[in-house]
N, C-alpha and C positions, 0 to 999 in steps of 0.2 A: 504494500500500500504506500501509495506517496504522498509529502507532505500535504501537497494541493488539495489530494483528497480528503485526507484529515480535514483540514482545516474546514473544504467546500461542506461535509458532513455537518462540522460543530454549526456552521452558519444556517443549515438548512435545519440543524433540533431549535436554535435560536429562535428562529424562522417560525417554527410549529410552538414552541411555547408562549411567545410575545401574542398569535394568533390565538391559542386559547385563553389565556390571559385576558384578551379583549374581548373572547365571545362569553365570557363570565363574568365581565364590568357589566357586560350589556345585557346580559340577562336579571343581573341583579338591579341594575337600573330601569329595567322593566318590569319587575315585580314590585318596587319601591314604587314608580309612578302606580303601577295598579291599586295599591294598600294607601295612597297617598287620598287618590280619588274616593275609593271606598269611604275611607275616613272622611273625607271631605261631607259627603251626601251622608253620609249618616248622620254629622253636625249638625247639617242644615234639616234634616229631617227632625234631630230635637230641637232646633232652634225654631222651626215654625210645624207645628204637629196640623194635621187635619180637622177641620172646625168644627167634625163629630165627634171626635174625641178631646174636646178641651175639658182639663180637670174642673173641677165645682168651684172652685177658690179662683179661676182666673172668668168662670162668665161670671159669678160676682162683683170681681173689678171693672168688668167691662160692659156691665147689662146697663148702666147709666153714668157715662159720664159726666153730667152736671150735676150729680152730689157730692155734697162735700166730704173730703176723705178726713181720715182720720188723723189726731197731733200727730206728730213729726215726736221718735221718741227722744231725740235731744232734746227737744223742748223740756219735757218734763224732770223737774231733780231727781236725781242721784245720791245715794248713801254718798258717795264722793264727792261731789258738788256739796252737798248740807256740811261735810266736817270743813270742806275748804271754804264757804261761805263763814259758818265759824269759826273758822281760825282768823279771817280775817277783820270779822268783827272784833274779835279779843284782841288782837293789835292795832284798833282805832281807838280802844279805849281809853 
């Protein structure tokens, strides 16, 4: 066997490996888009369900919207807010 051929051989496994190499990027980059999409429409499928199936709790929000909702719960005090409102009274006195 001569050198040439050596060599010509190693260049032609090179050859076959680099090629499956890329037929395995590419496979896998196309089961990633596939899982990408799937995921995608299943999101959007919870993100807007069908108007037969909406939970009790959201056609109640939604059966009139000119009533008025309910406080905001920041509004209302807090165990936290009542010691920090009196702490601060006790150091105005």
């Amino acid at each position: 066997m001569n050198v040439d051929d050596i060599v010509a051989e190693r260049i032609e496994q090179a050859r076959r490996k680099a090629a499956a190499r890329k037929r395995a990027r590419e496979e896998l980059a196309e089961a990633r888009r596939r899982g990408l999409a799937q995921r995608h429409a299943q999101k959007l499928r919870n993100l807007h369900p069908p108007t037969g199936n909406v939970p009790t709790s959201q056609q109640e929000q939604t059966a009139d919207p000119a009533e008025p909702t309910a406080p905001v719960a920041e509004a209302m005090p807090t165990q936290h807010t009542k010691a920090a409102q009196t702490s601060t009274d006790r150091r105005s006195q």
